[in-house]
N, C-alpha and C positions, 0 to 999 in steps of 0.2 A: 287546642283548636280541633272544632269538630269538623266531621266532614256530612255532609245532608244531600243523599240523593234523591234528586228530582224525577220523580219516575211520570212520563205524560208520556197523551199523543199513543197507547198501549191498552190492553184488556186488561180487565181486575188479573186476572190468570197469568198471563205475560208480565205483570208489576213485580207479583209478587213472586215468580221465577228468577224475577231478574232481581231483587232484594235479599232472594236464598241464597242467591251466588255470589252476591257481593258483600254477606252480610257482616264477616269478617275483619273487611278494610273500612264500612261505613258506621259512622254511631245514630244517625238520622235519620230517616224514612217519610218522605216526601210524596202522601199523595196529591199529585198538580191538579190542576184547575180542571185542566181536559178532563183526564178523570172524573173528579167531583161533578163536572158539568154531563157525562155521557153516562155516569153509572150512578149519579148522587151520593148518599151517606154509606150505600152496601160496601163504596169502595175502602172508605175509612174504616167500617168496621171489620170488612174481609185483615186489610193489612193488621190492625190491631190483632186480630185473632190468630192469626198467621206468627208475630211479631210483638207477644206482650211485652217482653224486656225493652223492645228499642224504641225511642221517644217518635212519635208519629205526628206530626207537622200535617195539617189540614191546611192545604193552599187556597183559600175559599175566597180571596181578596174583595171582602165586605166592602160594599158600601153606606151601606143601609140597612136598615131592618136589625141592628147590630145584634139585639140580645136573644135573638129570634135566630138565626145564623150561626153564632157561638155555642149557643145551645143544641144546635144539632151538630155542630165537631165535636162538642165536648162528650156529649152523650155518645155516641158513634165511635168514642175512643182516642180522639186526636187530645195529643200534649199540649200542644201549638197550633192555634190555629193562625191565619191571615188577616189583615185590614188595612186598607188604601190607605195612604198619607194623604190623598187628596180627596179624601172623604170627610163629611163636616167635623168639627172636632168633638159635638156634641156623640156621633158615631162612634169615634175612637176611643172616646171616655168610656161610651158604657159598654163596648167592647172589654178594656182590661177591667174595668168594673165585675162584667159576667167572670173572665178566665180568673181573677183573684178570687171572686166566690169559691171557686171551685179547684181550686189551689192548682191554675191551669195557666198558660203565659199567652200571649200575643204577639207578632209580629209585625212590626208595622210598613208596609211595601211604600219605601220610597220612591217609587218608579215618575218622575215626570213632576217630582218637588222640585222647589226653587230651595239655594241654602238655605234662606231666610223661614222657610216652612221647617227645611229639617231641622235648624237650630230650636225654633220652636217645639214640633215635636218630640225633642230631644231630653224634655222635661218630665215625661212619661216613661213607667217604669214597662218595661216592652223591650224586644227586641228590635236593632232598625236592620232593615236590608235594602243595601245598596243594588241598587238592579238595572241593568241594560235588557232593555225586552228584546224577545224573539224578532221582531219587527225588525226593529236597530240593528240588532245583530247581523242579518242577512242584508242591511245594508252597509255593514261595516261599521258600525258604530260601535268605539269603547268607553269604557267608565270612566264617567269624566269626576278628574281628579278632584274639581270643586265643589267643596262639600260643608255645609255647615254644619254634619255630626262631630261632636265633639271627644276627644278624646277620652280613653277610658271610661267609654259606656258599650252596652253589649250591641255589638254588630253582626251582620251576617253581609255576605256579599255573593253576587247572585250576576248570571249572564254571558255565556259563552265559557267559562274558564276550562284551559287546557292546563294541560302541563306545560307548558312553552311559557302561560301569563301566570301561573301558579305565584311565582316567586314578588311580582310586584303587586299582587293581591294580598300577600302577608306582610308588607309592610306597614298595611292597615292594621294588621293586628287583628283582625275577628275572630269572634267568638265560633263562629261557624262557615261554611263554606258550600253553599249549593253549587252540586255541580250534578248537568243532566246527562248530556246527549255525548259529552265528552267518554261517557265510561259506558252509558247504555247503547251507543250506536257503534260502539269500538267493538273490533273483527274477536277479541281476546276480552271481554267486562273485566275480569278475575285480573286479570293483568292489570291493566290500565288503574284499576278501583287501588290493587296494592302499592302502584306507581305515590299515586296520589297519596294515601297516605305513608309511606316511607318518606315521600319528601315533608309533611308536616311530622314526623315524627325525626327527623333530623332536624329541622328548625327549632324544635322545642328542647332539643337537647343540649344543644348550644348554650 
């Protein structure tokens, strides 16, 4: 189980401080949308260059324009980049299309699918992320438990997770684990970042 900080809503500068500090406890490197969207590709490429060893996740959440888009994560440095589940599927194709040219992966943001789309998407070789947006969140909304991703395919889970919800977010089993504001708005990063993973590293020990 990996752990993927979500780094938004911050300056290229401030990201990447806050990825120095944490870099330790995390295997992921998460540059968010805010980001991509206030500083564009400088921010992927800063974090890459900052961070060659660690996989660098472009949160670009494609709709459109797929190959056009991936091309600029993938070139920029990003491992991983993003693509909506509720973007056409003609998108999503030639998304993991581009990232497999390029021996690169894709994510695909379930955010606001019905099961019946995530079973379907479920077919593609991609990661899926289960996600409760920033929205929901601040209205109290959690992950809701029905889900037509199928067992024993790679997931990521994504959305408010503390340490308090830590424990029934592994029950899922993911592959990964975004987690943002939990460990970058915390009084102590370095603590909290090690919290999180000690508890996945006692679960896997088990």
């Amino acid at each position: 189980m990996n752990i993927q900080l979500a780094l938004d809503r911050m300056t290229i500068e401030e990201a990447i401080g806050m990825a120095a500090e944490t870099e330790e406890h995390v295997d992921w490197l998460e540059v968010g949308t805010s980001l991509i969207k206030e500083f564009g590709m400088d921010s992927v490429r800063a974090m890459k260059k900052a961070f060659p060893n660690k996989v660098i996740v472009a949160d670009m959440k494609t709709n459109d324009n797929a190959q056009y888009e991936c091309q600029l994560c993938f070139e920029a440095g990003a491992d991983i980049a993003t693509v909506m589940g509720t973007a056409p599927l003609v998108t999503i194709e030639a998304c993991i299309a581009e990232a497999e040219k390029r021996g690169k992966q894709m994510m695909i943001d379930l955010l606001y699918t019905t099961p019946a789309q995530q079973e379907l998407l479920s077919q593609y070789n991609a990661i899926l992320c289960l996600h409760t947006s920033k929205d929901q969140q601040e209205l109290g909304t959690k992950q809701n438990s029905e889900t037509g991703v199928q067992a024993g395919l790679k997931i990521a889970v994504a959305g408010g997770i503390t340490l308090e919800s830590l424990p029934a977010y592994k029950k899922m089993n993911p592959l990964v684990f975004i987690i943002g504001s939990a460990i970058t708005k915390a009084e102590d990063p370095v603590r909290i970042a090690a919290a999180f993973k000690q508890q996945l590293n006692m679960e896997e020990s088990k």
